[in-house]
N, C-alpha and C positions, 0 to 999 in steps of 0.2 A: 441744342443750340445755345444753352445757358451757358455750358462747359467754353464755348464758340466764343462767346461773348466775354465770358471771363480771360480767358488765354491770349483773346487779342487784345484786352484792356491791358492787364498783365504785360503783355509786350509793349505795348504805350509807354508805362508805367518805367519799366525798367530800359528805355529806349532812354529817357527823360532825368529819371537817377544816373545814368550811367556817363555822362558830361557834368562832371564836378566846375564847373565852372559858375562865375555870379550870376550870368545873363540868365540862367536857368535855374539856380537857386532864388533868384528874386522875380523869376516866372509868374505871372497871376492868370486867372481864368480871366479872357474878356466873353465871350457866351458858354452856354450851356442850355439845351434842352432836353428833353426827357419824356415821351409819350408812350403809354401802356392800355391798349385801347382792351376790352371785356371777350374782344372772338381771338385774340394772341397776338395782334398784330402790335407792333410796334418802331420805334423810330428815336434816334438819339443822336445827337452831335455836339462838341464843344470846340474853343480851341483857345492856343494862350496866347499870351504876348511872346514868351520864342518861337513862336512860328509849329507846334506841336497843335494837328487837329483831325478831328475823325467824325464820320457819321456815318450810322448803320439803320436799317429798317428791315423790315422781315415778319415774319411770322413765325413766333416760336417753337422750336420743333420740327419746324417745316424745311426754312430757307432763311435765308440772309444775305443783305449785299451791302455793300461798303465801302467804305475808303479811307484811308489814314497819312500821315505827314509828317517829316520831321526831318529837322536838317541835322545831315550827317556831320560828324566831327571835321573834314575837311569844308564843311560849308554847301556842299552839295545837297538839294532838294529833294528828299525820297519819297516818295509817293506810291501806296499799294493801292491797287483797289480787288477786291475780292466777290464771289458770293461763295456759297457753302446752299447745296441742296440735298437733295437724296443721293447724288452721285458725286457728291464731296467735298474739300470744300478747294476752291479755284483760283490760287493769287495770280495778279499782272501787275510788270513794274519792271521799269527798265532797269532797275538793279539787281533783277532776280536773275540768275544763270537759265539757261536756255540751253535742252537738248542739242547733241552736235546732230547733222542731217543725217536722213537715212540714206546709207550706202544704195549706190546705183545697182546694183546688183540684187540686193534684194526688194526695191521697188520692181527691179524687172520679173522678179520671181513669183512677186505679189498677185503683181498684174496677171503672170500668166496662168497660177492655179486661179483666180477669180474670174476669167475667162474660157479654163477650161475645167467645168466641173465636171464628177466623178459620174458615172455614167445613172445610178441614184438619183442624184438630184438632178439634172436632166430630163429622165422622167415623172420627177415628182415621186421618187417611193416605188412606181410601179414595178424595174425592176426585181428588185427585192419581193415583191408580193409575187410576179411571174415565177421566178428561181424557189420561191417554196411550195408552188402550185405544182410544178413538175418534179420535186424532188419524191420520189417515191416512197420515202419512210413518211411521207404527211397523209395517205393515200390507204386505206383500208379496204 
């Protein structure tokens, strides 16, 4: 989660370097907090005067969620928000690209092995335990 934390500051960071211009050269922090509680929990935000801000909370090692800000070179608003748990970590934001849909075709195909399962699982197993019940090499 630290690596987590590092990589999205990092992306801040060089979000912020990367508009050489004065508005952001003469950037200043107007907040900043920082809390690191003794069971890993914790909680952080700042933001500037260009319009660059983020805060995150989580428990470290665990999870984390968040959000961050920063206006894009055409002047546009970007805005992520995230978590990151055990199954990964999870950006949204209307700037991020988006899967094209799944073809019709294969929702139909979906559907229809999901509705008809293998005659196995159907019985729960039983099959399978029956077919070796009867096969005669199990049989002494």
């Amino acid at each position: 989660m630290a690596k987590l934390f590092i990589c999205c500051l990092a992306a801040l960071c060089a979000v912020a370097v990367a508009r050489p211009d004065q508005y952001d050269a003469a950037a200043e922090t107007r907040s900043y907090s920082s809390d690191l509680k003794e069971d890993g929990s914790y909680q952080f935000q700042f933001d500037t005067t260009n319009g660059i801000a983020a805060q995150e909370s989580g428990v470290g090692g665990y999870y984390a969620s968040g959000s961050s800000a920063y206006y894009a070179p055409d002047g546009q608003l970007i805005t992520l928000t995230y978590t990151a748990d055990e199954n990964g970590f999870h950006p949204a934001g209307d700037h991020l690209p988006t899967p094209p849909p799944i073809p019709t075709a294969i929702l139909k195909a979906l559907e229809y092995i999901r509705t008809h399962p293998h005659e196995e699982e159907r019985q729960g197993g039983a099959a399978k335990v029956k077919h070796v019940l009867q096969d005669k090499r199990y049989h002494h």
